[in-house]
C-alpha positions in Angstrom: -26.0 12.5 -11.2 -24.1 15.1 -10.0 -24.9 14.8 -6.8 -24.0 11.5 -6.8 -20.6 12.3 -8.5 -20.1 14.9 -5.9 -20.7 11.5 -2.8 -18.4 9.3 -4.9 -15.4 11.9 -5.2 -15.2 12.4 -1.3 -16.4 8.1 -0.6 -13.4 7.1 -2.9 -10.7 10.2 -1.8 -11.0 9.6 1.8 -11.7 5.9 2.2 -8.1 5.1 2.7 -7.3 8.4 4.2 -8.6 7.0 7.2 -7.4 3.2 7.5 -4.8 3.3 9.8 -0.8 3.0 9.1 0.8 1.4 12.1 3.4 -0.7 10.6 6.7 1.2 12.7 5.0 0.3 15.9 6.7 -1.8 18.2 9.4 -2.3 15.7 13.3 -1.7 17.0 15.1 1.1 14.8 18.6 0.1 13.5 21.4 3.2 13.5 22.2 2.2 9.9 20.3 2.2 6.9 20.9 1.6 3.5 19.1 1.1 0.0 17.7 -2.7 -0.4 18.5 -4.5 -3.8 15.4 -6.3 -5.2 14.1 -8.9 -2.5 12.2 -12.2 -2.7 8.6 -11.4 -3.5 7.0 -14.1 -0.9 8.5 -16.1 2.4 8.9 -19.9 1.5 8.4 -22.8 3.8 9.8 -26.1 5.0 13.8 -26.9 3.8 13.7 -24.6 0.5 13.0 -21.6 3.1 15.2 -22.5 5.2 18.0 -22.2 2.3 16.4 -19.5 0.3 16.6 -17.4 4.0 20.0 -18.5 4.4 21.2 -16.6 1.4 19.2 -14.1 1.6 21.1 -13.3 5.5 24.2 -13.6 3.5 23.5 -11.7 0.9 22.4 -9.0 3.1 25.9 -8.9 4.8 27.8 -9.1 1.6 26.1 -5.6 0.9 26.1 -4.0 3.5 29.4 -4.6 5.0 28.5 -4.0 8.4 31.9 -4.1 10.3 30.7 -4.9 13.4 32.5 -4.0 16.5 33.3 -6.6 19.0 31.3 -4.2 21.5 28.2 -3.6 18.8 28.2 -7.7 18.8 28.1 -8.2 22.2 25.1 -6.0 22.7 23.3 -7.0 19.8 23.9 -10.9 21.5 22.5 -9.8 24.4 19.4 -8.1 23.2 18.2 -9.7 20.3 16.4 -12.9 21.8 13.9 -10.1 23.5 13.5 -8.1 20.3 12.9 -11.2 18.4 9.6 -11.2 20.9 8.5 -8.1 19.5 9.1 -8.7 16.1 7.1 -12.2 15.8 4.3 -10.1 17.4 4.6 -7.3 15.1 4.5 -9.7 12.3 1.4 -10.8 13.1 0.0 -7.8 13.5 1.4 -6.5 9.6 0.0 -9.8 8.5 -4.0 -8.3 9.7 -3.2 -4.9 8.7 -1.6 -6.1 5.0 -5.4 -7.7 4.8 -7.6 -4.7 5.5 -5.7 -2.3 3.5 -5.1 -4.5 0.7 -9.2 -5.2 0.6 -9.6 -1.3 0.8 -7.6 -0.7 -2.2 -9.3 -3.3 -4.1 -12.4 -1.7 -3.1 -11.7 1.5 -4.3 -10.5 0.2 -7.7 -13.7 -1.5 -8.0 -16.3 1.5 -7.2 -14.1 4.2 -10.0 -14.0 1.0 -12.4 -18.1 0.4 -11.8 -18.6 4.1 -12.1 -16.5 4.0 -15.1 -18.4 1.7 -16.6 -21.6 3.7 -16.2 -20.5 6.7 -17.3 -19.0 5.1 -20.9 -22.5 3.5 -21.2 -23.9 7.0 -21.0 -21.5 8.1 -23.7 -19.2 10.7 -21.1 -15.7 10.8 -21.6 -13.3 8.2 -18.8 -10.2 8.9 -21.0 -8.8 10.9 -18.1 -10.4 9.0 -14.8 -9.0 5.4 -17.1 -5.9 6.5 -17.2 -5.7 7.6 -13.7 -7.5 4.3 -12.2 -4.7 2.5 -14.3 -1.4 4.2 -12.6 -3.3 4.0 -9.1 -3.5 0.4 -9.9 0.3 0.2 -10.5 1.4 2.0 -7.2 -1.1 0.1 -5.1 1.2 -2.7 -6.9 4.1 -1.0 -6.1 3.1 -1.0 -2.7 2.0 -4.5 -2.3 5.6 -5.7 -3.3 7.3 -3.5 -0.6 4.6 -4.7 1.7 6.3 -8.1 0.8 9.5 -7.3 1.1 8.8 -5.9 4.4 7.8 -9.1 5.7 10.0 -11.3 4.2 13.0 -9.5 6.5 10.6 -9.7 9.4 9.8 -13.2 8.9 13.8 -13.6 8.6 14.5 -11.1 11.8 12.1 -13.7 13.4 13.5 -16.9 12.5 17.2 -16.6 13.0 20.1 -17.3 15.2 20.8 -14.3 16.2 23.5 -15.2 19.2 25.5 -17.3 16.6 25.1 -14.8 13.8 24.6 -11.0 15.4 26.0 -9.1 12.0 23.1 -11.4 9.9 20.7 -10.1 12.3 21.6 -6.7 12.2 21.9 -7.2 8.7 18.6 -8.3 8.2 17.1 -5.5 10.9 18.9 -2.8 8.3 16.7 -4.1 5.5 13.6 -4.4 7.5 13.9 -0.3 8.6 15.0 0.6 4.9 11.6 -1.8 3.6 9.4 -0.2 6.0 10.1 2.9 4.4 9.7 2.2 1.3 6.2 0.6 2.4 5.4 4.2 4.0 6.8 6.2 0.8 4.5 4.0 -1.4 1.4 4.6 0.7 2.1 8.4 0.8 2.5 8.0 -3.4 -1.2 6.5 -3.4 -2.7 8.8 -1.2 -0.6 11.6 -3.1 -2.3 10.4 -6.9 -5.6 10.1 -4.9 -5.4 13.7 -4.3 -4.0 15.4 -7.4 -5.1 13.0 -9.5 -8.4 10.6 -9.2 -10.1 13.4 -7.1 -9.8 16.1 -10.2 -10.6 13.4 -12.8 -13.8 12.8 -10.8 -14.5 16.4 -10.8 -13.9 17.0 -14.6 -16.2 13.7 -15.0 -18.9 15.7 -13.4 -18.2 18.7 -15.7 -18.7 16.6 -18.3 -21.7 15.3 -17.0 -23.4 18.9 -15.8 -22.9 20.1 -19.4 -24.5 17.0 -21.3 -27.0 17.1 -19.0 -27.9 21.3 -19.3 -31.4 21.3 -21.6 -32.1 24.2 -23.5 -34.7 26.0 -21.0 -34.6 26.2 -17.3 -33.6 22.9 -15.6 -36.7 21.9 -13.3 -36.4 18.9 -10.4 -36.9 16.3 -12.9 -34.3 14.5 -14.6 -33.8 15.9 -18.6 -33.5 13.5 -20.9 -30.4 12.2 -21.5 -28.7 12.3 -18.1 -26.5 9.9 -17.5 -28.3 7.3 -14.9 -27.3 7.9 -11.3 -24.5 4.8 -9.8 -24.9 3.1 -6.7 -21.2 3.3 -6.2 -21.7 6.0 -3.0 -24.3 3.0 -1.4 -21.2 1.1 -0.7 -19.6 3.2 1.3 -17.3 1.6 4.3 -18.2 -1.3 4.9 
């Protein structure tokens, strides 16, 4: 079992280490930035998202007040049709990425719920790894809703007139930099509770384990009795 632990702890700490986090690239930087009010969660079609974008690029320039210059205009006029290129592609790109890392978060809720679940049937304490589990739950939440926002002003970047409307566009572009941001914060803030969080309650879970398991004499290579069974969480390891 405590071997076992001892696989899980590292499987589930640096699964999502390692998934890669190339949302800036390719993506034009604004000078400006700003902080974003709360956005719409998901991108609608057909005539309501059409108007639903519409106030959302006027909302945007209500806020933020950009002022542009007639010179800023002009260049933004003149470039935006070829960074409007790079954005659909980048979108598409978000839209595979959003997919994999969204499945490898589910994932690792599943394996410390599964081994939670085996270690309460063998009557060892989960208060702490619960508790844990449950606020990684709410900041990969966190995360998926910045995630949204993030393509919501990409999906808008993509869509609009951005010769008849330059200060929506930049407008919008503002948003996208200061959502991407927030996307990166919130990934840093799982991989931060991964750390200082899950990865001790795992460890004290195997405390708590070596010690029910210690029998009176000298341990020998067979299991004592009343060991908590061994979980085939570490057999599904990447995938």
């Amino acid at each position: 079992m405590q071997s076992t632990l001892k696989l899980i702890g590292l499987s589930i700490v640096t699964a999502v280490f390692l998934a890669p986090a190339v949302y800036a690239q390719n993506a034009d930087r604004p000078v400006q930035t700003t902080t974003v009010d709360q956005a719409p969660t998901a991108q609608t079609q057909g005539e309501d998202g059409v108007s639903e974008r519409t106030t959302r690029h006027a909302e945007r320039k209500e806020r933020l007040q950009l002022n542009l210059s007639a010179t800023q205009t002009e260049r933004i006029k003149s470039r935006c049709k070829n960074a409007q290129g790079k954005i659909q592609s980048l979108s598409g790109r978000v839209q595979g990425i959003q997919t994999g890392r969204q499945q490898k978060y589910s994932n690792l809720v599943s394996r410390i719920s599964t081994l939670t679940v085996r270690l309460e049937a063998s009557a060892v304490d989960t208060a702490q790894l619960s508790e844990q589990t449950a606020t990684l739950s709410s900041l990969i939440e966190a995360y998926e809703a910045q995630l949204a926002n993030y393509q919501v002003a990409l999906g808008d970047l993509s869509a609009i007139d951005c010769v008849a409307d330059p200060e929506a566009f930049q407008a919008t572009l503002v948003d996208a930099r200061t959502s991407l941001s927030a996307v990166r914060e919130a990934m840093e803030a799982i991989k931060a509770h991964l750390s200082e969080a899950i990865k001790p309650a795992l460890q004290s879970t195997r405390q708590s384990v070596s010690q029910q398991s210690k029998p009176d004499e000298q341990p020998s290579d067979e299991q004592p009795a009343g060991t908590a069974p061994d979980t085939p969480v570490s057999n599904t390891e990447e995938q």
